[in-house]
C-alpha positions as CSV (number, residue, x, y, z in Angstrom):
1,X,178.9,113.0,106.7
2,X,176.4,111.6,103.9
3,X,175.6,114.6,101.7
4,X,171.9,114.4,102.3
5,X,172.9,114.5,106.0
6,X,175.0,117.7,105.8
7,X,172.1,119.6,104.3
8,X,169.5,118.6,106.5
9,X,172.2,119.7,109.6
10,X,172.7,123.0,107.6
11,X,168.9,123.8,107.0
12,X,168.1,122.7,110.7
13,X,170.8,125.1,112.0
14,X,168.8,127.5,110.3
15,X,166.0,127.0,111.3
16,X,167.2,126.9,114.9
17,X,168.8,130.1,114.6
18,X,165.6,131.5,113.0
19,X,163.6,130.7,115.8
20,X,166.4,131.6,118.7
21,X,166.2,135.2,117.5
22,X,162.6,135.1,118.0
23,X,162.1,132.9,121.3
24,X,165.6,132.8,123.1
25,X,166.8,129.6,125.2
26,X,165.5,130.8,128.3
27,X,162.1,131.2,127.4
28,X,161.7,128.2,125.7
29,X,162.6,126.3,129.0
30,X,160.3,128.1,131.1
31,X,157.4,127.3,128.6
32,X,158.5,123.8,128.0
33,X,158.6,122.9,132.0
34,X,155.1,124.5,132.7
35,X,153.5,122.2,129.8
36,X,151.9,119.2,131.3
37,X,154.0,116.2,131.2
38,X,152.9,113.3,129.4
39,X,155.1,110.7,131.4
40,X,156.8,107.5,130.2
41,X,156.0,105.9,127.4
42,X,154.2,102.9,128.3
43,X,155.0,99.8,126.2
44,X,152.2,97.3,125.8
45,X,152.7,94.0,127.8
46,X,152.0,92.0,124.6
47,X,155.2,92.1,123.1
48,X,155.0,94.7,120.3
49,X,154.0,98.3,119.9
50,X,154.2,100.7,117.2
51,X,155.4,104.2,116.8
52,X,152.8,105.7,113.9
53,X,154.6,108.6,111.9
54,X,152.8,111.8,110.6
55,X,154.7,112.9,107.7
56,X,153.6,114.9,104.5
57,X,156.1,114.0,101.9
58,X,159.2,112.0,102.0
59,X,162.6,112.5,100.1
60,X,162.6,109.4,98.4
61,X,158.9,109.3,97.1
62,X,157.7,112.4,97.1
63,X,154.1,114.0,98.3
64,X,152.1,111.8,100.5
65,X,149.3,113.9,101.5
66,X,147.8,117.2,100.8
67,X,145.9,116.9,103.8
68,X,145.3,119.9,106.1
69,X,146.4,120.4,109.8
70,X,142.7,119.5,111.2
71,X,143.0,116.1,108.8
72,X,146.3,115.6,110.1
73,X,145.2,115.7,113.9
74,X,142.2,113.1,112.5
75,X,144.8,111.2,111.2
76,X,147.1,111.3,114.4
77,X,144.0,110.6,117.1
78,X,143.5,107.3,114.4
79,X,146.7,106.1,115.0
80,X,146.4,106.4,118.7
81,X,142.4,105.1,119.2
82,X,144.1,102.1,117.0
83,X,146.7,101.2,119.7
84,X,150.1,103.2,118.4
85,X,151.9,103.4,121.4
86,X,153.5,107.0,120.3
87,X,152.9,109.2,116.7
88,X,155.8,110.5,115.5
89,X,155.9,113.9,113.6
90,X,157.9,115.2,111.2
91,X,158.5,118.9,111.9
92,X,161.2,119.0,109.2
93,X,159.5,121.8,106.4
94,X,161.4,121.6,102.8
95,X,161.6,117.9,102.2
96,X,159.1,116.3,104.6
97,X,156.5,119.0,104.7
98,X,156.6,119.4,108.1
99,X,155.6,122.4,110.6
100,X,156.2,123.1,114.2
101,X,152.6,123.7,114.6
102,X,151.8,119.9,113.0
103,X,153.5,118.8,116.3
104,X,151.6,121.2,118.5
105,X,148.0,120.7,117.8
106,X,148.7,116.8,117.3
107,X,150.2,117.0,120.8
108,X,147.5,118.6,122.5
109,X,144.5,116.3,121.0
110,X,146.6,113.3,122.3
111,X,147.3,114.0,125.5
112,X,143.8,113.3,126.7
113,X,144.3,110.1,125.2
114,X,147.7,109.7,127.0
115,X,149.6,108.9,124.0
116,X,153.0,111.3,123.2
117,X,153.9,113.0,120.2
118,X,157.5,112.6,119.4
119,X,159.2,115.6,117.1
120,X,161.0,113.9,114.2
121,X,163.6,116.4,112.4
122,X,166.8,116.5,112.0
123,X,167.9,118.1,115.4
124,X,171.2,119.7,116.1
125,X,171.2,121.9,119.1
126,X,170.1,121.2,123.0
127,X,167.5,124.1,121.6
128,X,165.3,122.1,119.4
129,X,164.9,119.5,122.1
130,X,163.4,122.1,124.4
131,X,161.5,123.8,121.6
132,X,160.2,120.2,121.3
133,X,159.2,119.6,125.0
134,X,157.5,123.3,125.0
135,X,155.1,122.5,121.9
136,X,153.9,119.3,124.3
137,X,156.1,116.8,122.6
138,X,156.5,113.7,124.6
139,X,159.6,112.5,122.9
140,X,162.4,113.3,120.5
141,X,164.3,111.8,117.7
142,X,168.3,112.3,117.4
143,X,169.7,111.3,114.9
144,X,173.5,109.7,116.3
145,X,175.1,110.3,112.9
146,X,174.6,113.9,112.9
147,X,175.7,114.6,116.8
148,X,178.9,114.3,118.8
149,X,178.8,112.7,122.0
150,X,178.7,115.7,124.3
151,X,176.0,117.3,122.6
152,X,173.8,114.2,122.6
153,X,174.6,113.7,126.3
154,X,173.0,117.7,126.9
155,X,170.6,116.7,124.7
156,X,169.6,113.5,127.1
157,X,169.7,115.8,130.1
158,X,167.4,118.0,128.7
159,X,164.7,115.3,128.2
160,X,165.0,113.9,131.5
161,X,164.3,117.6,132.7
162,X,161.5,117.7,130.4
163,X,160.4,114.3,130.8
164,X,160.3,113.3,127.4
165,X,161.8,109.9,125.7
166,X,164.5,109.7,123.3
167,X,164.5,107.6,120.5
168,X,168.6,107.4,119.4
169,X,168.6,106.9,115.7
170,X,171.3,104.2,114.1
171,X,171.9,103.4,110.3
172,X,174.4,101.1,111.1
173,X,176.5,98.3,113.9
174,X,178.4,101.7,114.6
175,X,176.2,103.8,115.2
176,X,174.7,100.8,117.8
177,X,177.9,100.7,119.2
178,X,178.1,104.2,119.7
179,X,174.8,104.2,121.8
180,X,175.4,102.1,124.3
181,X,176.9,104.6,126.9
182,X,173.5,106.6,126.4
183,X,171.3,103.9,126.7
184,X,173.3,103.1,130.2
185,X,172.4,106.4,131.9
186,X,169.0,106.9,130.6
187,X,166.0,104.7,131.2
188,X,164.3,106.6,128.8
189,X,166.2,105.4,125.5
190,X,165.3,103.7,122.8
191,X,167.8,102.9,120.0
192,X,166.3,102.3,116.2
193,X,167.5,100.9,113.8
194,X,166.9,102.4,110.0
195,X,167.1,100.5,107.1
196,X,167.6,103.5,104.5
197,X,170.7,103.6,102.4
198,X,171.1,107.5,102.8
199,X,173.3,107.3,99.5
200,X,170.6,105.7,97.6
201,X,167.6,106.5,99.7
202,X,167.1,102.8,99.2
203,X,165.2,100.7,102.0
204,X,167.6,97.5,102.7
205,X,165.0,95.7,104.8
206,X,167.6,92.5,105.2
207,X,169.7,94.9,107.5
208,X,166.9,94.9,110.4
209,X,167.2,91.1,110.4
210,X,171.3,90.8,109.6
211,X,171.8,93.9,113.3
212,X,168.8,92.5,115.5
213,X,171.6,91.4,117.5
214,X,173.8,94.1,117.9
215,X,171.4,96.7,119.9
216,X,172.9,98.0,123.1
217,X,171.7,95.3,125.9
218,X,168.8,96.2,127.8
219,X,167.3,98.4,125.2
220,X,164.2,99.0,123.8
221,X,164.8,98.0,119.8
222,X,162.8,99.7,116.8
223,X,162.7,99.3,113.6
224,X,162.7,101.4,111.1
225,X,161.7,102.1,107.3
226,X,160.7,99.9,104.6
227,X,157.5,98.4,107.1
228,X,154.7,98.5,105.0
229,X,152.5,95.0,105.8
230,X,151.2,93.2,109.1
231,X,154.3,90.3,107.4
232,X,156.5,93.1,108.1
233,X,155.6,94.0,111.4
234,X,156.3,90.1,112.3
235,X,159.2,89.9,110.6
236,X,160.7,92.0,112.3
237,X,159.2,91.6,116.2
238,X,160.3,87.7,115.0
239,X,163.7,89.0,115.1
240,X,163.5,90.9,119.1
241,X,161.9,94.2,118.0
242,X,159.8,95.4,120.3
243,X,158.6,98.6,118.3
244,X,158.6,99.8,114.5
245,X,158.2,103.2,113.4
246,X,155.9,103.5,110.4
247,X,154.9,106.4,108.4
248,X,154.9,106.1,104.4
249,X,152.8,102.9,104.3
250,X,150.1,104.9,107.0
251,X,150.2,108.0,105.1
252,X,149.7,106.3,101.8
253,X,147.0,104.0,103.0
254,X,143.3,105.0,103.2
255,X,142.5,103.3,106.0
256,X,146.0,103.5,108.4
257,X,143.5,103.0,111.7
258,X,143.0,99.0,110.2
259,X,146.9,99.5,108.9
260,X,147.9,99.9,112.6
261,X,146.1,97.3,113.9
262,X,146.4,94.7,111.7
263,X,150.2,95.2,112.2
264,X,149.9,95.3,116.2
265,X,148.2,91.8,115.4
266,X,150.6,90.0,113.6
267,X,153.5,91.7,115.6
268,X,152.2,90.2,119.1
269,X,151.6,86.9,117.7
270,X,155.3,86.4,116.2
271,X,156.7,87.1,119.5
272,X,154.1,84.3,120.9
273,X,156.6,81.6,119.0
């Protein structure tokens, strides 16, 4: 495994540990399955949609906000009045700046709104799912790189039970390949793609374009890193992306609500050709 990898898995394992002693398995399921469920994610009939990323620093360029949690929320409720379909948020603490109680409070101001939170982080054990479902997350990011089969299957059981989608995140045609057989028994999949080179921590945007082809069939296809302009957000939804996940370029941005739309714009009007 890439060495960045490995010591995301180790410090996540930690973490999971950390917070098992205090709140064991049991509890954590009980508390997750009496949270109001946000449903399915609900795709816009247009064409193209995009996940809209809440995310305080980022390994490969640093801090990109000091705002506080009550700006944060602002932000995420932005995103969501602006059309995101989802906000994704990092709850990875020592090189995104994340918190667990980010994804809480952002989760309870957009429920109203009817738009899910989806915990980012580099999740390991069936736990982190259900801590995820229990702080009102509609969704979860796994990383396939990181997990083995079997535990990516529990983890896909778990989020039916919760209710909650499951974005299965690829860096490359094998890790596509390797997400078929989830996609097959879960109508809640989605399968990204991310551009990163995790040995540089380089985007390689030409990669989105060059593996459009190779999703699972039947999948809902996102793209991921390097989006930063509406030309992006056609490019790629040119290519048979329905979704892209953006963060950096929102966080960095001082107006991300026009960001968002302007990219929902020129995303549905590239799948009109």
């Amino acid at each position: 495994m890439n060495s960045f990898l490995q010591t995301m898995c180790d410090t996540s394992h930690a973490r999971m540990w950390q917070a098992k002693s205090v709140k064991p398995l049991d509890a954590v399921v009980c508390e997750a399955l009496a949270m109001p469920k946000m449903g399915a994610l609900r795709p816009n009939t247009e064409g193209f949609d995009l996940i809209a990323e809440i995310k305080k620093a980022s390994p490969s360029q640093g801090e990109l906000s000091q705002e506080s949690e009550t700006d944060l929320i602002q932000r995420a409720v932005g995103y969501a009045e602006a059309g995101a379909v989802a906000v994704s948020v990092l709850t990875e603490p020592e090189r995104f700046g994340g918190d667990m109680e980010h994804l809480r409070a952002i989760a309870a101001e957009l429920r109203p709104l009817g738009v899910p939170a989806m915990r980012k982080d580099f999740i390991v054990d069936v736990y982190q799912v259900w801590e995820a479902a229990a702080a009102g997350a509609g969704g979860v990011l796994l990383i396939l790189r990181i997990l083995d089969d079997h535990i990516i299957m529990d983890m896909l059981e778990a989020a039916a039970q919760a209710r909650m989608f499951v974005l299965l995140e690829a860096f490359d045609e094998r890790d596509l390949q390797r997400a078929v057989p989830f996609v097959s028994v879960n109508k809640r999949v989605l399968v990204g793609l991310n551009a990163r080179n995790l040995d540089t921590q380089e985007v390689e945007n030409q990669r989105l374009i060059t593996l459009a082809n190779r999703f699972p069939p039947n999948c809902l296809r996102v793209a991921e890193s390097g989006l930063s302009e509406a030309k992006d957000a056609a490019a790629v939804a040119k290519a048979g992306y329905q979704l892209a996940l953006v963060g950096s370029a929102l966080m960095r941005d001082k107006n991300p609500k026009d960001l968002v739309a302007k990219m929902l714009v020129a995303g549905r009007e590239a799948t009109q050709w």
